[in-house]
C-alpha positions in Angstrom: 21.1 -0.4 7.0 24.8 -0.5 6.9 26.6 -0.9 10.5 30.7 -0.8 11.0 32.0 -3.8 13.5 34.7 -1.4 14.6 32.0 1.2 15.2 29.8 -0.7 16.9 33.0 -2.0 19.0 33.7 1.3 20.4 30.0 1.4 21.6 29.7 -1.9 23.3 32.4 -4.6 24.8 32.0 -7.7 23.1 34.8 -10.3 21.9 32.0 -12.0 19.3 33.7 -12.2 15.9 31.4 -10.7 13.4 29.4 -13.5 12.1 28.7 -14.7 16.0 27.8 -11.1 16.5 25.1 -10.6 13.9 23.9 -13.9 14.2 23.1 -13.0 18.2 21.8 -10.0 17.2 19.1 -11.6 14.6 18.4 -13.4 17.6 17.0 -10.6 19.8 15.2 -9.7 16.8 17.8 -7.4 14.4 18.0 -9.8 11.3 21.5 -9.5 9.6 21.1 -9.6 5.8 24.6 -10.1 4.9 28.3 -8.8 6.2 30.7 -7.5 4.0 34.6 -6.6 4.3 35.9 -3.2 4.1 39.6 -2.5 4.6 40.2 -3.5 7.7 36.5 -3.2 8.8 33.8 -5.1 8.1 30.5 -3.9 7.3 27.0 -5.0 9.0 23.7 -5.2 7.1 20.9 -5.0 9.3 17.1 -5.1 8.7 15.8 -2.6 11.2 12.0 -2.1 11.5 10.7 0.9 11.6 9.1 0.3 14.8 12.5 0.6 16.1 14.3 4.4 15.0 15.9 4.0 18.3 18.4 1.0 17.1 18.8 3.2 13.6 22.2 3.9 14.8 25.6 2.3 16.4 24.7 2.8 19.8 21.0 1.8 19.4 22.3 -1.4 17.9 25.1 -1.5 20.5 22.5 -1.2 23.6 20.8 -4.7 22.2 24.4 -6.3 22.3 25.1 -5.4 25.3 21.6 -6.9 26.7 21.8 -9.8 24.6 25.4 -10.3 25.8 25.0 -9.1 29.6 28.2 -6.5 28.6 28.6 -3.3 29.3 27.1 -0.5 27.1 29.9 2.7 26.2 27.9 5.6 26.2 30.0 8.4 24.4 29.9 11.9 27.0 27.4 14.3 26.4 28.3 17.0 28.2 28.2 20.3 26.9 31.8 21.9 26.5 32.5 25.3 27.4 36.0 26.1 25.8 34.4 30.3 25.2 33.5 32.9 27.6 31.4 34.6 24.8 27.6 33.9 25.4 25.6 32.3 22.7 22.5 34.5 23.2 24.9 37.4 22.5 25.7 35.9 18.6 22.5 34.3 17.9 18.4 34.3 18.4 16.2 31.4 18.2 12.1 31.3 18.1 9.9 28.6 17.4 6.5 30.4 15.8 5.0 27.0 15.0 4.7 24.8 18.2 2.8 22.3 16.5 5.0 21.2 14.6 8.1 21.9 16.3 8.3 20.9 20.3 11.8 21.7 20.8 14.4 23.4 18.9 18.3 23.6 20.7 20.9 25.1 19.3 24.7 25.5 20.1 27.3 28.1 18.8 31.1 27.1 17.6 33.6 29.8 16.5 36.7 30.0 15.3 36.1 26.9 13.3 38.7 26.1 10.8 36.9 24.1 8.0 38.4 21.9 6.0 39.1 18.0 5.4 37.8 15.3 7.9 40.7 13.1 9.9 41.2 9.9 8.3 39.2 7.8 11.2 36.3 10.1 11.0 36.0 9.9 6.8 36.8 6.1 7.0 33.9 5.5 9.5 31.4 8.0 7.2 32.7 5.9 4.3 32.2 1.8 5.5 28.6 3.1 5.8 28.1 4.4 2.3 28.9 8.2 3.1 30.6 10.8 0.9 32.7 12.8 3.6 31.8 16.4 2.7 34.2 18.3 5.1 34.8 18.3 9.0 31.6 20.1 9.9 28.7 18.4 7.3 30.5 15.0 8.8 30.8 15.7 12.7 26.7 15.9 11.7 26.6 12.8 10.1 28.8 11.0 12.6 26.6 11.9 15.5 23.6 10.6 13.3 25.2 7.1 12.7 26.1 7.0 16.4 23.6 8.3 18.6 20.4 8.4 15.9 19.3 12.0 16.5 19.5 14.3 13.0 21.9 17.6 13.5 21.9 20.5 10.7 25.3 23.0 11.1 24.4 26.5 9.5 26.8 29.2 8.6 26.2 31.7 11.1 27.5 34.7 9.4 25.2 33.8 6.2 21.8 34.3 8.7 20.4 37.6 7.6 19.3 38.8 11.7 22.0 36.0 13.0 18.4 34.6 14.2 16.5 31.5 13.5 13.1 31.3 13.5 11.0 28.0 13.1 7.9 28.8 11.1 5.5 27.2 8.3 6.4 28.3 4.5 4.9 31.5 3.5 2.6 31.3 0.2 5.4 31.3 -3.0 8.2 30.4 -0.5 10.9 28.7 -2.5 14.3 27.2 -1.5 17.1 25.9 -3.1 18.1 23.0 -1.3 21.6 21.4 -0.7 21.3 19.3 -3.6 21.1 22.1 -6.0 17.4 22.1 -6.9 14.7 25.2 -6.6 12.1 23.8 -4.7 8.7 25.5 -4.1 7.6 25.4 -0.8 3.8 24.7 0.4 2.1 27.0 3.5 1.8 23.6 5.3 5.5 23.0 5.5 7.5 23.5 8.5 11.0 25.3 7.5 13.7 27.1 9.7 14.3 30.7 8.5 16.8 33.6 9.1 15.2 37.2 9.3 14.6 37.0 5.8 13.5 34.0 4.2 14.0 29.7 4.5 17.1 28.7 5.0 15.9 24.6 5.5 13.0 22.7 5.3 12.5 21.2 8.6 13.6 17.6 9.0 14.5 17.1 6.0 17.0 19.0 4.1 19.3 22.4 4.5 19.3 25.5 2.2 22.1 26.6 -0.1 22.6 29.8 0.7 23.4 28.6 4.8 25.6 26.0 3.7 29.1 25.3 5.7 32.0 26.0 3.5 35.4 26.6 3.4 35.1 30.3 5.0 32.7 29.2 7.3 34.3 30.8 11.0 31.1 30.7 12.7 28.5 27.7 13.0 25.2 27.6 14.8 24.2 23.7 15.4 21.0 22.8 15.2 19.4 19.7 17.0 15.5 19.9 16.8 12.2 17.7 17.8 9.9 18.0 14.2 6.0 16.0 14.1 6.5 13.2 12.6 3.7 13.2 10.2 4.7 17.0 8.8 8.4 15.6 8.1 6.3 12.7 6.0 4.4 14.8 4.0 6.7 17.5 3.8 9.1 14.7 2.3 6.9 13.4 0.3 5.4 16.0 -1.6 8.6 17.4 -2.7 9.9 14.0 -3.3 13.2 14.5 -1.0 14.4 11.4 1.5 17.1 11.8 3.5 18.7 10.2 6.4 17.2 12.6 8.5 13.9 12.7 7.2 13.9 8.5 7.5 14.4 9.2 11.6 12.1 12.2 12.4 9.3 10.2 10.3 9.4 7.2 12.3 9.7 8.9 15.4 12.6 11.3 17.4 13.4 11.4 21.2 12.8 14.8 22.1 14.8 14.4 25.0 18.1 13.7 22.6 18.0 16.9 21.2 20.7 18.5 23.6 22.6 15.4 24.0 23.4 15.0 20.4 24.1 18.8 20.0 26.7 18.6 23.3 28.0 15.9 21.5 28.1 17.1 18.1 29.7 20.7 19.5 32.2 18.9 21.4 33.5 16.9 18.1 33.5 19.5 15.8 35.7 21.7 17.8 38.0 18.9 18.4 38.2 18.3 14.6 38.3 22.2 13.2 40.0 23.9 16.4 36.5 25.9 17.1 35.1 27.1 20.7 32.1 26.2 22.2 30.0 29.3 23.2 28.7 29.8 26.3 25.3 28.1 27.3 22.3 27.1 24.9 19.9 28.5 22.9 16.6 26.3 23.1 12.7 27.0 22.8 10.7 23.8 24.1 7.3 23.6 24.3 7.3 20.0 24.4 6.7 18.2 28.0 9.1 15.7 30.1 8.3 12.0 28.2 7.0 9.8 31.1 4.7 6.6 30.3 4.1 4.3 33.1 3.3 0.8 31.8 1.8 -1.8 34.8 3.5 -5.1 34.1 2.0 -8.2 36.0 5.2 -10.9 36.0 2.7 -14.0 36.5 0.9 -12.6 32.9 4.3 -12.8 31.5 5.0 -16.2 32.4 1.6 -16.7 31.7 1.9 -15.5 27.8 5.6 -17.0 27.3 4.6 -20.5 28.8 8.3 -19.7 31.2 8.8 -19.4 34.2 10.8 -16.8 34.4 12.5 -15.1 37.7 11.1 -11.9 38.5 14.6 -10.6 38.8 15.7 -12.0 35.4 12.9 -9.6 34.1 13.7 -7.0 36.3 17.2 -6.9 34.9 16.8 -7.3 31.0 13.8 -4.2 31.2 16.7 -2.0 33.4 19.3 -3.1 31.1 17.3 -1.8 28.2 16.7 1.6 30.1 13.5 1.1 31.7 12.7 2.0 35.5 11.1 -0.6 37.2 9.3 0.0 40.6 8.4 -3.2 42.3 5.4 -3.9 44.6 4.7 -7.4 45.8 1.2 -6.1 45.9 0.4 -5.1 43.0 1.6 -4.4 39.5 5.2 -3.2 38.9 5.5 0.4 37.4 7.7 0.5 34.5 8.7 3.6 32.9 10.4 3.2 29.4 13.0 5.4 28.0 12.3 8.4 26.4 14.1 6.8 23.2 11.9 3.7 23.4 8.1 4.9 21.7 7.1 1.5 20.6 6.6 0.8 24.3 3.3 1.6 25.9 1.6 -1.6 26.5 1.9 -4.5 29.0 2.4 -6.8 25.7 5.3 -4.6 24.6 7.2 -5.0 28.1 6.6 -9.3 27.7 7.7 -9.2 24.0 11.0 -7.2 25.0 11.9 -10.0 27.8 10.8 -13.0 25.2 13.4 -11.4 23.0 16.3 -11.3 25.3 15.5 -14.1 27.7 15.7 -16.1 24.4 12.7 -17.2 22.2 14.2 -20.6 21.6 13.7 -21.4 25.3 9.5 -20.5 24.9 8.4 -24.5 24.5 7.1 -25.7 21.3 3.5 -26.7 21.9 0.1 -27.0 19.3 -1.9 -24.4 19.1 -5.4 -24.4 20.8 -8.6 -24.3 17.3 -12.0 -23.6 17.7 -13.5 -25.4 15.6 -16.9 -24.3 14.4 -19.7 -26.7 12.7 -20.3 -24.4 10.0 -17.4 -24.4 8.8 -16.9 -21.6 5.9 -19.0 -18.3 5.7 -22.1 -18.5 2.6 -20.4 -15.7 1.8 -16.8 -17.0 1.1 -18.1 -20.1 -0.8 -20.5 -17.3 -3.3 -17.1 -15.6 -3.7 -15.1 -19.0 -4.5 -18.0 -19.8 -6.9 -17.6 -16.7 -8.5 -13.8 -17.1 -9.1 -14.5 -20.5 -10.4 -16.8 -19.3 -13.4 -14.9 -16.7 -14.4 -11.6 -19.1 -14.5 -13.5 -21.5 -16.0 -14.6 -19.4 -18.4 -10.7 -18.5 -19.6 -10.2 -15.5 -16.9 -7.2 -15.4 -14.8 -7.7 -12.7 -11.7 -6.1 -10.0 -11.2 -5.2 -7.7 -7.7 -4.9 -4.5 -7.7 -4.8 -1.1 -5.5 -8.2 0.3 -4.4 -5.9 3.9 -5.0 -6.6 5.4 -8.8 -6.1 8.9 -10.2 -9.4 11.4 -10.7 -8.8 11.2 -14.8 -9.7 7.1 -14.5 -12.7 7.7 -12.1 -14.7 10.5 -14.1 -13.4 8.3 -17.2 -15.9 5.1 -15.4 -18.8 7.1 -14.5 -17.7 9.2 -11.3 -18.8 12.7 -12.0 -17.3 13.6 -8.6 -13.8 12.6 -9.2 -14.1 10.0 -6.5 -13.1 10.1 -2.6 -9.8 11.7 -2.1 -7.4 10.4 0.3 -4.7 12.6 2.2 -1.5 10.9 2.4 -1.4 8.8 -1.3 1.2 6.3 -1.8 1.6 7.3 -5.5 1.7 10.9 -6.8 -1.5 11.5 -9.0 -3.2 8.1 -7.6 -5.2 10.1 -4.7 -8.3 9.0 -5.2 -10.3 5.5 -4.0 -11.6 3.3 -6.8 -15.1 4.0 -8.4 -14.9 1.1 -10.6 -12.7 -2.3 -10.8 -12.3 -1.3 -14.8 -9.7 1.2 -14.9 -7.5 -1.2 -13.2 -7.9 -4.2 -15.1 -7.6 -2.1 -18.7 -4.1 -1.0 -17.3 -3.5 -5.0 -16.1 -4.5 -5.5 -20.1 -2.9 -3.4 -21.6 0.5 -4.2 -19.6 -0.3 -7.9 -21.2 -1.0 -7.2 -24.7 2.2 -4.5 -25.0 4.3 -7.8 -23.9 2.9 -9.3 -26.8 -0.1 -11.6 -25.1 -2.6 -12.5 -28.4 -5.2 -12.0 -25.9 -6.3 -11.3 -22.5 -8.7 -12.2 -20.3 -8.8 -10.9 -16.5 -11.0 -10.2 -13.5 -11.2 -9.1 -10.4 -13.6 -9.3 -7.5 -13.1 -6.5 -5.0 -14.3 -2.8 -3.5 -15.1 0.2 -5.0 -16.0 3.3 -3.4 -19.2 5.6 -3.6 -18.8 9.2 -2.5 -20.9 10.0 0.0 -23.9 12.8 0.1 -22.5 14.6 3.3 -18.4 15.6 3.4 -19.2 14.0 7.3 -20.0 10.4 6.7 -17.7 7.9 5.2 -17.7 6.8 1.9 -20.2 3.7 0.7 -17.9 0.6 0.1 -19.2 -2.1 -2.6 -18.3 -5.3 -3.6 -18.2 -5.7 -7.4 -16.6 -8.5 -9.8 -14.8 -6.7 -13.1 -14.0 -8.5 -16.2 -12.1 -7.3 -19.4 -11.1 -8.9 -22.4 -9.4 -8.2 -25.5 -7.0 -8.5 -28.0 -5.8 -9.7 -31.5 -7.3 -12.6 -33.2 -6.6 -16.2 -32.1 -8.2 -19.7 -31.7 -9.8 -20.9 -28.3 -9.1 -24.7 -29.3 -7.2 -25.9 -32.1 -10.2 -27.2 -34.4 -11.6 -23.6 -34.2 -10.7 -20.5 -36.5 -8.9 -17.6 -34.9 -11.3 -14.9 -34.5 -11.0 -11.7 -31.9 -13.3 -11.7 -28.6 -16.3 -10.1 -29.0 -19.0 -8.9 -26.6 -21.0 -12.8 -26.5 -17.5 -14.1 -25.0 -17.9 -11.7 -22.2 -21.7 -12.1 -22.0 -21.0 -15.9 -22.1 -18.8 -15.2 -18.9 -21.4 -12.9 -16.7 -24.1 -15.3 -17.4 -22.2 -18.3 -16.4 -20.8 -16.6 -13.1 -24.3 -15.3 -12.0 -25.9 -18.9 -12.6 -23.3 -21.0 -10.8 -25.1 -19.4 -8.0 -28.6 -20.2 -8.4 -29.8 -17.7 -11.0 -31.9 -19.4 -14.1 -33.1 -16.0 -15.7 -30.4 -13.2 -16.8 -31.8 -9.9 -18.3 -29.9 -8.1 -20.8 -30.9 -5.1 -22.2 -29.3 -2.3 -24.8 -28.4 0.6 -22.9 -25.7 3.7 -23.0 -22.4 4.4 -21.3 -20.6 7.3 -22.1 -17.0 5.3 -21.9 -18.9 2.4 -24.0 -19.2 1.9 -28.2 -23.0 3.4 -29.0 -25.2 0.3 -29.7 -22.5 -1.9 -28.4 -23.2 -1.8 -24.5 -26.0 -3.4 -22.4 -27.2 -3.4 -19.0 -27.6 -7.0 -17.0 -30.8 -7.4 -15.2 -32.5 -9.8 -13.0 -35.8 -10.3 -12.5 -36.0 -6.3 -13.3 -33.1 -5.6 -10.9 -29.7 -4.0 -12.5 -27.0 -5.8 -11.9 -24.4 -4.1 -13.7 -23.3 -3.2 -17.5 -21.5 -4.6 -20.4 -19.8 -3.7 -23.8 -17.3 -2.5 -26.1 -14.9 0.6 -24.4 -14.9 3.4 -26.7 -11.8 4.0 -28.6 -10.7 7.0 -26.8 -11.2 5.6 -23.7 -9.4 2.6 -24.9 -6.0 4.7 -26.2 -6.2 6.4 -23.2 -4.8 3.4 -21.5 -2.7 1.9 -24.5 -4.8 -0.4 -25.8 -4.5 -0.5 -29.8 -7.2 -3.3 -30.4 -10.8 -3.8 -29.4 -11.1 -4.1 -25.5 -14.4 -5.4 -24.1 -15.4 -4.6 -20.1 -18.0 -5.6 -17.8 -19.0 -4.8 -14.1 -22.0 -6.0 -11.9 -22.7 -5.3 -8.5 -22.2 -8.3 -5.9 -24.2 -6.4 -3.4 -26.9 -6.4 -5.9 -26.5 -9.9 -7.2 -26.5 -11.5 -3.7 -29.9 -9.8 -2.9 -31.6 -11.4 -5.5 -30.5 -14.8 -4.9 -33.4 -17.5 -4.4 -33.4 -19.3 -0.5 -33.6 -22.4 -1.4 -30.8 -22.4 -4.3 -29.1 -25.9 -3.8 -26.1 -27.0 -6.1 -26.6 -30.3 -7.6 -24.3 -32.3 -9.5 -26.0 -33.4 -13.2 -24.5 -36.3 -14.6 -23.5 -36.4 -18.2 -26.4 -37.5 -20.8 -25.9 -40.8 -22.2 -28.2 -40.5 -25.2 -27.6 -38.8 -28.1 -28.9 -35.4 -29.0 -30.4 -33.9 -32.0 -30.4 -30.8 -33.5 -32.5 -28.7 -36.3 -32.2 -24.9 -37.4 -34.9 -22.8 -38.1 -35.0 -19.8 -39.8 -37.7 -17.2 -39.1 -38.6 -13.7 -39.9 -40.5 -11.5 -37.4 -41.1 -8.1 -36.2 -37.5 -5.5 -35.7 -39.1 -5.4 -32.4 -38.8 -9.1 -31.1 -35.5 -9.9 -29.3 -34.0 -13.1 -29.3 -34.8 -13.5 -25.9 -38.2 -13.5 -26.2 -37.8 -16.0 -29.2 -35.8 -18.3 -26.6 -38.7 -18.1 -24.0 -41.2 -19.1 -26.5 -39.3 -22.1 -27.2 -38.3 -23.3 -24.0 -42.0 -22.7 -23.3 -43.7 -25.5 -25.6 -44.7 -28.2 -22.8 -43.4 -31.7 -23.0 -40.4 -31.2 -24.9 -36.9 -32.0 -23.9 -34.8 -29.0 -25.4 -31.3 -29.3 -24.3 -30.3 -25.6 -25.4 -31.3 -23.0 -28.0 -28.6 -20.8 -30.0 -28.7 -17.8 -32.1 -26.5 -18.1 -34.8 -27.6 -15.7 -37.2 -29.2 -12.6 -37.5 -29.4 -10.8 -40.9 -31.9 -7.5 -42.3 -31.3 -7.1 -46.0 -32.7 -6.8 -49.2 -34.5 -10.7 -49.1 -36.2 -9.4 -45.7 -39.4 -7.5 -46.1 -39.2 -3.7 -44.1 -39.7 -3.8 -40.7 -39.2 -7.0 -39.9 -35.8 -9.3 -39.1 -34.4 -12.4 -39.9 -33.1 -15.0 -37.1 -31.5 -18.0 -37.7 -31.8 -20.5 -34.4 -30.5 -24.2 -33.4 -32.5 -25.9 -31.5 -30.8 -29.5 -29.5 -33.1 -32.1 -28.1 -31.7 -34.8 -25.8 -34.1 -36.9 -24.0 -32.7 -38.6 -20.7 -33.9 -41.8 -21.3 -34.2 -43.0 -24.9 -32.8 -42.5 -28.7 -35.2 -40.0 -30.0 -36.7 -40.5 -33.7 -36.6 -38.3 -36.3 -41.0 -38.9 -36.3 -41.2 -37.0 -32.6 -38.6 -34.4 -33.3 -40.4 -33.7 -36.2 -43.1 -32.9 -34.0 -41.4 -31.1 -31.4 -40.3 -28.8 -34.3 -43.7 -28.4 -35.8 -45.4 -27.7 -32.0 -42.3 -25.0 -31.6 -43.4 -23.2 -34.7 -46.8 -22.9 -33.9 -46.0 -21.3 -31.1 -43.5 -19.1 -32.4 -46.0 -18.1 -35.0 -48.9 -17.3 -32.0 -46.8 -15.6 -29.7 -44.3 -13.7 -31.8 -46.0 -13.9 -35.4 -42.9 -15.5 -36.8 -43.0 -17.0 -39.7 -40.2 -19.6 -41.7 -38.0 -17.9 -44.0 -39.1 -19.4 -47.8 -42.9 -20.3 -46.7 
């Protein structure tokens, strides 16, 4: 936020030059991000959190100085001037219809204003802090925002149909047409001051057109209000509108600053257009007096802080920063924070405010106590760092993304329902929780191949949400581990031929990721998604327990998120995986073989039926011999293969641990391996 040193002057004695002051300022916790020159000014940048709305504003940040400093504070006079013998209830009405919303609403009249240009110390002071001075009535507003934080709105009082205001919710169909020129429609949840006749602001956020202060303007009504923070957010939101006033009310106004702002608002605008003050105030408050007491116990601040501290030293920097402070040697004090201070309500906020201004560099520097604990890591961590380690090591780099997603990407991943719908979404159209880890990752994909990536290969391991049965209980939360892949054709390793990814590259993956954890068998069976290829998706099993699917996306799901080559995706459940893990899985390390190994392809034709999994398992199962892996590395039906049956092409690697095999023994373990092959599966050599 932008701050002016001479601005800031006027609200607080200090004789720091500017880069003293900011630096003691980022000290007390209101980080300076740079300092500027401007004429004969010089412009702060401060960092305010938004904890803090109360420092959102010269005198805020003033207040800190003068804590920080031990300087006087110069409040500006907030008295209400009565220059006019004319009563405001005689010229104007004011109802609040939506109490909910609204807790106070004050409003002051002016007549006899003369609009027209700002003075030249007024538009300079709206201009080192980034404003466009509009004229001397839109900037009075503006200037009391910048100084005392609170949001004003001036209305033409002659262009209120009823010369009445009345704060109410938008009416189904409402429209406006805001300051900035647009037509905006208006939704039945919206708070939004009207005249007799229809909205003449939304609340909080924006005026209307058709009230607008301009040159004829002779009459104003000033408006200071109290508006719920969370309608101003949403109201802002959904119509896509932030203004400086909407940034205050959402993080929090001081209701009780609403006729202290006005008074002093009224009082400068009649001083810069010639107008009068009416006679007395027009207000509806439903809102109570603000009054949290907080017990503070000044041994557990010295007892946090590692100081000891004076009890008088605190006393002072909590009155200093507005606080009452009732002291009783036995028991607790009483402190009552400002009205204008909400982040206080706890004993730990009171100890943090005197660490800031006592001085955080005098809090000693000491080691921090550990608890160490034998186990060390969760089982659960070190799955999940085993998991990232497969899929890595398998070529996958992983990917983070938001758990928020829109309903199109949910229902396109299986989610009949749409998915669980959140209220407040940080993105428009991305409402909806995550039913899947896919979605995300094609859109990660895609983002990499339209930067011209050859290929991509990405997972992620996080949540996805279920819908629950009953609208009462919350939704069921999953862990599950994504992968996609995709793109044109390249070469894993220079020796190799470029080739695209296909659907064994990403089986290759799952099955490596589930075994690192202790899993010898994986299941895979053809089955049907509707976002997947027909015949080109599969479900992964183990030991007859579904662990999640596989495949080729189907095209239209693919174009749907950009994707102009072949995209492969794959999800299991973790939940599901970890259930079936054996007890007594232990993770050796194998050394590398140091004989050599020997390999021999068969080719065999058998029934359409057989699956190469079953021609694996009859394999591995011949007794005695020391088969180091099996491949499939062709599969062929055509016009040399009798009907009904398949070809399937094999290589078979022996590698004994201990000894040079010879080609006499291998030549048996080959012959004992079709025998079985020809019992079990009725497989029979191609040629014989």
């Amino acid at each position: 936020m932008r701050f002016s040193d001479q601005w800031l002057r006027d609200c607080v004695e200090t004789r720091l030059p500017p880069q003293a002051l900011g630096a003691r300022l980022t000290e007390v916790g209101m980080p300076l991000d740079s300092l500027e020159p401007f004429g004969d000014d010089t412009v702060y940048h401060f960092d305010v959190t938004t904890n803090r709305p109360d420092c959102m504003n010269h005198l805020g940040l003033g207040r800190e100085l003068s804590v920080a400093e031990g300087t006087r504070l110069k409040e500006p006079s907030t008295s209400i001037p009565d220059v006019s013998s004319q009563a405001a209830e005689l010229l104007a009405s004011v109802a609040v219809e939506s109490p909910d919303l609204c807790e106070r609403y004050t409003a002051l009249v002016i007549q006899k204003v003369k609009v027209g240009a700002s003075p030249s110390w007024l538009a300079r002071r709206l201009e080192a802090i980034g404003l466009r001075p509009i004229n001397s009535v839109v900037d009075a507003t503006n200037y009391v925002l910048w100084e005392m934080g609170h949001p004003l709105h001036a209305f033409d009082l002659e262009k209120l149909s009823g010369r009445t205001i009345r704060v109410r919710r938008a009416k189904p169909g409402e429209r406006i047409t805001t300051l900035d020129g647009v037509d905006r429609k208006l939704m039945p949840e919206m708070l939004v001051i009207a005249d007799g006749r229809k909205a003449v602001a939304v609340a909080g956020v924006m005026g209307g057109r058709d009230s607008e202060i301009g040159a004829a303007t002779t009459e104003v009504l000033l408006e200071s209000a109290h508006f719920q923070a969370a309608s101003v957010r949403k109201t802002s939101r959904a119509l896509g509108l932030h203004t400086d006033a909407s940034h205050r009310f959402e993080r929090g106004a001081d209701v009780e600053m609403t006729l202290k702002a006005a008074a002093r608002c009224a009082a400068l605008i009649a001083e810069v257009t010639g107008g009068r003050v009416a006679r007395g105030v027009l207000e509806d408050r439903k809102a109570p007096p603000v009054r949290r007491e907080i017990a503070l116990r000044p041994e557990r601040v010295r007892g946090l802080l590692g100081l000891a501290i004076e009890e008088q030293a605190m006393q002072e920097i909590l009155q200093r920063l507005g606080c009452s402070v009732i002291r009783d040697p036995a028991q607790a004090w009483r402190v009552v924070p400002p009205s204008f201070r909400g982040d206080l309500s706890l004993e730990e906020d009171l100890v943090e405010e005197i660490a800031r201004h006592h001085g955080y560099e005098k809090i000693p520097v000491t080691l921090p106590r550990v608890f160490l604990f034998p186990e060390g890591r969760s089982e659960s961590e070190k799955r999940m760092d085993r998991i990232r380690q497969a899929a890595r090591h398998c070529g996958f780099s992983e990917a983070l993304n938001l758990t928020l997603v829109s309903e199109a990407e949910n229902r396109a991943f299986g989610d009949t329902s749409g998915g669980v719908q959140v209220l407040n979404p940080l993105t428009e159209g991305e409402d909806r929780l995550r039913f899947s880890l896919v979605p995300g990752l094609l859109s990660n994909l895609a983002h990499n191949l339209n930067h011209h990536l050859p290929e991509g290969r990405l997972f992620e391991a996080g949540r996805v949400f279920r819908p629950s049965d009953s609208p009462s209980e919350l939704p069921d939360e999953e862990e599950k581990l994504g992968l996609v892949l995709g793109g044109k054709s390249s070469a894993r390793h220079w020796g190799e031929p470029e080739r695209q990814p296909d659907f064994y590259d990403l089986k290759g993956a799952l099955d490596q990721t589930v075994q690192v954890l202790g899993v010898s068998q994986v299941d895979w069976k053809s089955a049907q998604r509707p976002f997947l290829v027909p015949g080109r998706g599969a479900e992964i099993l183990v030991s007859g327990r579904l662990l999640g699917w596989a495949g080729e996306v189907a095209p239209q799901i693919a174009s749907a998120w950009d994707l102009e080559s072949v995209a492969l995706a794959g999800e299991i459940s973790l939940r599901e995986l970890f259930a079936v893990l054996p007890e007594d899985a232990a993770f050796r390390h194998t050394p590398l073989a140091r004989t050599p190994r020997v390999s021999r392809d068969l080719s065999l034709i058998l029934d359409k039926a057989h699956t190469y999994r079953e021609v694996e398992a009859a394999i591995r199962g011949v007794e005695g011999i020391p088969v180091a892996s099996v491949e499939l590395f062709d599969r062929y039906a055509g016009a040399s293969i009798p009907p009904g049956k398949i070809g399937m092409s094999v290589r078979i690697v022996f590698r004994s641990p201990e000894r040079t095999m010879v080609s006499e023994e291998v030549s048996e373990f080959l012959d004992r391996i079709i025998h079985r092959l020809r019992d079990r599966l009725g497989a029979v050599l191609r040629g014989n």
